[in-house]
VOKOLNU-228974 format. One record per residue (C-alpha): residue number from 1; residue in three letters; x, y, z. Coordinates in steps of 0.05 Angstrom, whole numbers. Layout:
REM VOKOLNU-228974
- vovex_tordo_px_py_pz
- NUM_ala_X_Y_Z
...
END
This chain:
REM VOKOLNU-228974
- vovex_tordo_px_py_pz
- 1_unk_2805_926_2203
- 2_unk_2850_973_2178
- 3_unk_2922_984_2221
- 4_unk_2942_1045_2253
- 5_unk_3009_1077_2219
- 6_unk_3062_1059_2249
- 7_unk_3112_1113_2259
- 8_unk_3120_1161_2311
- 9_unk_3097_1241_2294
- 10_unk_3160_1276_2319
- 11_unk_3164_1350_2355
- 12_unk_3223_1398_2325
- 13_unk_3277_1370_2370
- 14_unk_3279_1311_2371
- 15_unk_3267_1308_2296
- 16_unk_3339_1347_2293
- 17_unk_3370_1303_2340
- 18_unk_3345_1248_2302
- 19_unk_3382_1274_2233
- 20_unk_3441_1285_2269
- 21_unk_3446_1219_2297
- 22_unk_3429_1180_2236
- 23_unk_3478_1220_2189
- 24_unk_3532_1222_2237
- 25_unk_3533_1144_2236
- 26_unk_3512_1141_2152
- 27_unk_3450_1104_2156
- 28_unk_3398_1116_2108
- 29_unk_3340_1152_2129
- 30_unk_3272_1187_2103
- 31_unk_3255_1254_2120
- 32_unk_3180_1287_2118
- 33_unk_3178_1357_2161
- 34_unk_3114_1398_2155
- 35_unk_3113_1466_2145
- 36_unk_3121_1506_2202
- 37_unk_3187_1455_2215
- 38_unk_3140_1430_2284
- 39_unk_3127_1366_2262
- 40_unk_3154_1308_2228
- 41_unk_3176_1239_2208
- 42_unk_3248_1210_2212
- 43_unk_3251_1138_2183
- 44_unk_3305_1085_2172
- 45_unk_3317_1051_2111
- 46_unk_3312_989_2142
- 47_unk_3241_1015_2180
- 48_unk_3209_1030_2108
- 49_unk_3149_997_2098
- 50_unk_3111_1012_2023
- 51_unk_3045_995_2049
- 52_unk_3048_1057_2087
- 53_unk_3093_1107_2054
- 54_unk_3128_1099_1991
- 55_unk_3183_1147_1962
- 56_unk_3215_1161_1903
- 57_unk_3275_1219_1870
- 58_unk_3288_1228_1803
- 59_unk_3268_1163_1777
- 60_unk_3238_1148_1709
- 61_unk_3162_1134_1720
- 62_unk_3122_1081_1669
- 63_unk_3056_1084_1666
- 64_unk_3017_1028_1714
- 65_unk_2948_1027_1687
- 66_unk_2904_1056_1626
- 67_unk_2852_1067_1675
- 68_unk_2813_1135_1657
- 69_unk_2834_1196_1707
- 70_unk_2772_1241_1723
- 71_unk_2800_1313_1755
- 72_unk_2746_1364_1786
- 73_unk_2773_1433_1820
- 74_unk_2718_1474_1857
- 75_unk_2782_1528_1890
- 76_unk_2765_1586_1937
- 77_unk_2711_1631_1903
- 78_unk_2751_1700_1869
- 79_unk_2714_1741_1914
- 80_unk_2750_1703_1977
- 81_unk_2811_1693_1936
- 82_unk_2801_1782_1930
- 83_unk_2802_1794_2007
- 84_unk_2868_1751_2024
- 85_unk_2894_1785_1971
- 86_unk_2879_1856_1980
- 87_unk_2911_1843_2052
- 88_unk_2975_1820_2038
- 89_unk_2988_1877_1983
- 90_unk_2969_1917_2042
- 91_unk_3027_1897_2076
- 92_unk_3071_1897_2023
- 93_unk_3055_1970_2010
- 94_unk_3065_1988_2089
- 95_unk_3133_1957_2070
- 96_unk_3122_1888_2113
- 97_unk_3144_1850_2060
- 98_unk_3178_1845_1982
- 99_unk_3147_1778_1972
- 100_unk_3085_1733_2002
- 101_unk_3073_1660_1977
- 102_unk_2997_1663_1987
- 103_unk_2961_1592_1977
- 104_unk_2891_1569_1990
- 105_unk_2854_1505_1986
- 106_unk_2809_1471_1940
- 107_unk_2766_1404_1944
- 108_unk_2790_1358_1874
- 109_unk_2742_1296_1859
- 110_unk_2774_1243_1822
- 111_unk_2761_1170_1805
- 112_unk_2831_1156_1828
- 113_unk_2858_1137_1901
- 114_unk_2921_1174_1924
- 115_unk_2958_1106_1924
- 116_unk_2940_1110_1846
- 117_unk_2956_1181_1833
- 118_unk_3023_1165_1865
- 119_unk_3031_1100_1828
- 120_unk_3016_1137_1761
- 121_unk_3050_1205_1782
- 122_unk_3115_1225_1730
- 123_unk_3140_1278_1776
- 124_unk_3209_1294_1802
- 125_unk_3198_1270_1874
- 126_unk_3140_1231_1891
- 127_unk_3108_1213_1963
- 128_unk_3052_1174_1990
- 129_unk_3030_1166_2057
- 130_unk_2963_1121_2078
- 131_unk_2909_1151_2085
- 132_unk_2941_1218_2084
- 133_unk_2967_1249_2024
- 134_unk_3001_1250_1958
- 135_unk_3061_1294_1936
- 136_unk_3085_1301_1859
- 137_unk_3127_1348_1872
- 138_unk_3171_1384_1810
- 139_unk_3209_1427_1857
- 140_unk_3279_1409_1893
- 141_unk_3284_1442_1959
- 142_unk_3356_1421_1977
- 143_unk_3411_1370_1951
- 144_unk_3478_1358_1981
- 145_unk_3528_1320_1935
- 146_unk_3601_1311_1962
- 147_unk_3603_1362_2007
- 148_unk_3566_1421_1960
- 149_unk_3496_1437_1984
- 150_unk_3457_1457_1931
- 151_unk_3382_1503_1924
- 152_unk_3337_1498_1867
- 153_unk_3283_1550_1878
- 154_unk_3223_1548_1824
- 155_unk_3184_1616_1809
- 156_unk_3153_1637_1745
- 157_unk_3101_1595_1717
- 158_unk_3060_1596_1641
- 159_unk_3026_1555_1599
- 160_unk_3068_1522_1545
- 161_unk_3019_1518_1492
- 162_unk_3020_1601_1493
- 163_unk_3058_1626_1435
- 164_unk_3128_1648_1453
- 165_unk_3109_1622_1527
- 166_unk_3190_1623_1544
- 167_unk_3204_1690_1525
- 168_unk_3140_1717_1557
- 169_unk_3157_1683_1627
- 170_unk_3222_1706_1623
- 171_unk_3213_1772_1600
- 172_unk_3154_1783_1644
- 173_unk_3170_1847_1694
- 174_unk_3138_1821_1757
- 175_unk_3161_1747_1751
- 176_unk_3233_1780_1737
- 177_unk_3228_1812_1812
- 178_unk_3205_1757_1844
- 179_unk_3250_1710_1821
- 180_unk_3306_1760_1838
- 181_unk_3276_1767_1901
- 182_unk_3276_1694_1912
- 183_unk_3345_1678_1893
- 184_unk_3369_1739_1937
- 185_unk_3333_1702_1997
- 186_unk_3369_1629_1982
- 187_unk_3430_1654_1983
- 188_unk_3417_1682_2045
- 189_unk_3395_1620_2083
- 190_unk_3448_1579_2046
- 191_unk_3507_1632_2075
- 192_unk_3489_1611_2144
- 193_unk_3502_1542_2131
- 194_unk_3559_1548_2074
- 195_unk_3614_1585_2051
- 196_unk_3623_1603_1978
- 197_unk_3554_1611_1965
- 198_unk_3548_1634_1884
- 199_unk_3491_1632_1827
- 200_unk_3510_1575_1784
- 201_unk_3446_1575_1741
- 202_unk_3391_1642_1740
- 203_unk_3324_1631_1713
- 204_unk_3325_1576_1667
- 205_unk_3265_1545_1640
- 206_unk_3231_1472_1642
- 207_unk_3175_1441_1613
- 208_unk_3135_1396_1654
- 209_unk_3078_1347_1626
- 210_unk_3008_1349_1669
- 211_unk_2944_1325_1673
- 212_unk_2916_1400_1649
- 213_unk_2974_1401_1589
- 214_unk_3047_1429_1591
- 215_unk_3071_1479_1634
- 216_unk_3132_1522_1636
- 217_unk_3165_1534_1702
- 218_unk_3229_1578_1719
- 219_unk_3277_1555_1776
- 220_unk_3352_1580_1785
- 221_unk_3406_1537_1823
- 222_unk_3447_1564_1880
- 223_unk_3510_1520_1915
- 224_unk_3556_1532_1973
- 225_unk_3605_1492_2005
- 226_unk_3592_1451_2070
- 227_unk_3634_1444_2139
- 228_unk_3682_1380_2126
- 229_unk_3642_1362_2186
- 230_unk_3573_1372_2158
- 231_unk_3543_1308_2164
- 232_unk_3540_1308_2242
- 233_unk_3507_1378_2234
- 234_unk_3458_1354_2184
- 235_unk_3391_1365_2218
- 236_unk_3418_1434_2240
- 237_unk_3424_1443_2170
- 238_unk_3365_1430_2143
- 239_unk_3324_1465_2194
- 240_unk_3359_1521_2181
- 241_unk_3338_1536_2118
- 242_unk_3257_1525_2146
- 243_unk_3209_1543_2115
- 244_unk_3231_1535_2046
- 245_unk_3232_1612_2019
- 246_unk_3191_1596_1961
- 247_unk_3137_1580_1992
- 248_unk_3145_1630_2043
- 249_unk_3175_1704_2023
- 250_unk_3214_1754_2038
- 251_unk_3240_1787_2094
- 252_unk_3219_1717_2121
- 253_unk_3197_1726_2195
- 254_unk_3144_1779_2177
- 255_unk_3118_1749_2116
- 256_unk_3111_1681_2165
- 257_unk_3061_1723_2201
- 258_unk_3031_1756_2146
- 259_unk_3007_1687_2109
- 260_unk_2990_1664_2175
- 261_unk_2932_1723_2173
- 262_unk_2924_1735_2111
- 263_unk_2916_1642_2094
- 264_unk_2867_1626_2153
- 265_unk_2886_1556_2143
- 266_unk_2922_1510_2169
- 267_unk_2974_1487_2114
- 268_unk_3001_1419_2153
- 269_unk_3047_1385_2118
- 270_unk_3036_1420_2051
- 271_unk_3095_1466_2028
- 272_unk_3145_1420_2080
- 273_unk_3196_1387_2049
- 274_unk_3215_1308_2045
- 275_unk_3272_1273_2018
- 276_unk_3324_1223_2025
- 277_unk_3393_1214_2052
- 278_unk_3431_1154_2034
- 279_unk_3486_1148_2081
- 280_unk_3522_1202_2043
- 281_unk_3484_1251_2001
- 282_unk_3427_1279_2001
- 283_unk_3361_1299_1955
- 284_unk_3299_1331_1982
- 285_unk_3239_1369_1949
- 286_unk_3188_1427_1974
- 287_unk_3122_1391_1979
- 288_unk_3078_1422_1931
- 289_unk_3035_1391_1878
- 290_unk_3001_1361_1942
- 291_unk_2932_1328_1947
- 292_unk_2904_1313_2028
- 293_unk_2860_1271_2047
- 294_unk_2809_1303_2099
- 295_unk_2754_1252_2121
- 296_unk_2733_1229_2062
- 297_unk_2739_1291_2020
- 298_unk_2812_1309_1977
- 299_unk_2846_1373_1984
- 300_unk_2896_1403_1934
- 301_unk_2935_1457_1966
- 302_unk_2961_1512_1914
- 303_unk_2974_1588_1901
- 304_unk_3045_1638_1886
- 305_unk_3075_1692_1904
- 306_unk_3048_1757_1906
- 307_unk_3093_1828_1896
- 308_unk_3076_1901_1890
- 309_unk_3065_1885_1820
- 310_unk_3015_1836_1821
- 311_unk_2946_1838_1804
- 312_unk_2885_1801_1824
- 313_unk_2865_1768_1762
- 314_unk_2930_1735_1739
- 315_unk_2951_1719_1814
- 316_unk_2880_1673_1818
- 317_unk_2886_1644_1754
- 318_unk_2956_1630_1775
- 319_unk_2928_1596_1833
- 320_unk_2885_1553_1800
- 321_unk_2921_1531_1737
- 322_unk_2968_1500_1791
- 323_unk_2911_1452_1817
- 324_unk_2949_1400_1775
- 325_unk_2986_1335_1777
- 326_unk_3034_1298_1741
- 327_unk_3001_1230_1721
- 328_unk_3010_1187_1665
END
């Protein structure tokens, strides 16, 4: 007989409230917000239990087993994938929006459980929750470190076994505007929040190792400086900066309502955030890389952003060369 999970779905409120609380008084907490910033979970260090949701940041992942990994993709058909698309540059041409983060589902088949995947996952942040889904996640949404809140905002992705893949990503026209575009937003969303808001790093490059070979992805870091008081504002914060702009666009609000027409899905938890304060700092990451698990099907959640200079064939490959994870 299997046993319900045990903590509480939160609504927006009380999920801020909660934040406040806990950070106001330092205690250690765990964070998992869905997209739309609705819905949540708030748990207590001390409240943690790994047979239902396990967590880690930044640590260095061995490998658990030499158990074979079987990986089977069957994303939205191009012709689908063609009608979504040909809406949103719609809008962007009526001048709606700069940017739209357009993603889609697909149904994976693996021999794996999502309790494995996570347990063999090498990723930057990794998250687990029974009998619901699995994050590997390469992408940092927000970290505060003594005071300096900090946004690490990934766009630009390209095979690394392409010759001269670095200096084709970064050289690349439309990846060059919507990174720009990007970086423009997070410093935005940080300046309501911080003062002193700069660009410390601009489009640098890293290689990350998956289960489909290496790929190269392009992220810049932005940093401002908090309210000495910041810690009793935390969940203000954080929802502040909802949804995370890479997954979302640019102006914001209307590209919100653009993806919601334009998806015609509902993305749950995927592209949310999760992460981890400690009773001082904080570390959180922009769930993507995510697999769900509907009934007894898996769902990998994936796509990119989409500008005036995209084009249909290289924004669905795009969208399924993503449908990857970081296993050993």
């Amino acid at each position: 007989m299997s046993i319900k999970f045990p903590y509480p779905l939160l609504d927006r409120l009380l999920m801020i409230e909660q934040i406040n609380l806990l950070s106001g008084l330092r205690i250690p907490f765990i964070f998992i917000i869905d997209y739309k910033a609705e819905n949540g979970y708030i748990i207590k260090q001390n409240e943690l239990n790994d047979n239902f949701i396990r967590f880690t940041a930044n640590e260095n992942c061995k490998p658990t087993c030499n158990k074979s990994f079987q990986w089977e993709a069957k994303p939205i058909s191009r012709e689908l994938y063609k009608i979504k698309f040909d809406l949103v540059i719609r809008e962007i041409q009526l001048g709606n929006s700069f940017l739209v983060n357009l993603t889609q589902p697909a149904e994976v088949k693996t021999n794996l459980a999502l309790s494995e995947i996570y347990n063999r996952g090498t990723a930057k942040y990794k998250l687990w929750l029974k009998d619901k889904f699995t994050v590997l996640s390469p992408e940092t949404f927000v970290q505060i470190r003594n005071g300096i809140i900090s946004s690490y905002p990934m766009k630009g992705t390209i095979d690394a076994s392409i010759a001269n893949a670095e200096e084709i990503i970064l050289n690349d026209k439309k990846e060059q505007a919507e990174h720009a575009t990007m970086v423009d937003l997070i410093r935005n969303d940080l300046s309501m929040v911080a003062t002193h808001v700069e660009v410390k790093r601009y489009r640098y490059v890293e290689k990350l190792v998956t289960n489909k070979g290496a790929l190269l992805q392009v992220s810049s870091e932005i940093s401002g400086q908090l309210p000495a008081n910041f810690h009793a504002q935390l969940g203000d914060i954080l929802f502040s900066q909802l949804p995370a702009g890479s997954i979302s666009g640019a102006p914001k609000p209307k590209t919100l309502e653009i993806i919601e027409k334009a998806e015609d899905y509902d993305r749950g938890f995927y592209t949310g955030i999760c992460g981890w304060f400690d009773g001082e700092n904080l570390d959180s990451a922009v769930m993507i890389r995510f697999i769900e698990q509907q009934n007894k099907k898996l769902i990998f959640k994936s796509g990119g952003g989409i500008t005036f200079m995209s084009d249909l064939k290289s924004e669905y490959e795009e969208l399924i060369q993503k449908i990857y994870v970081q296993i050993s």
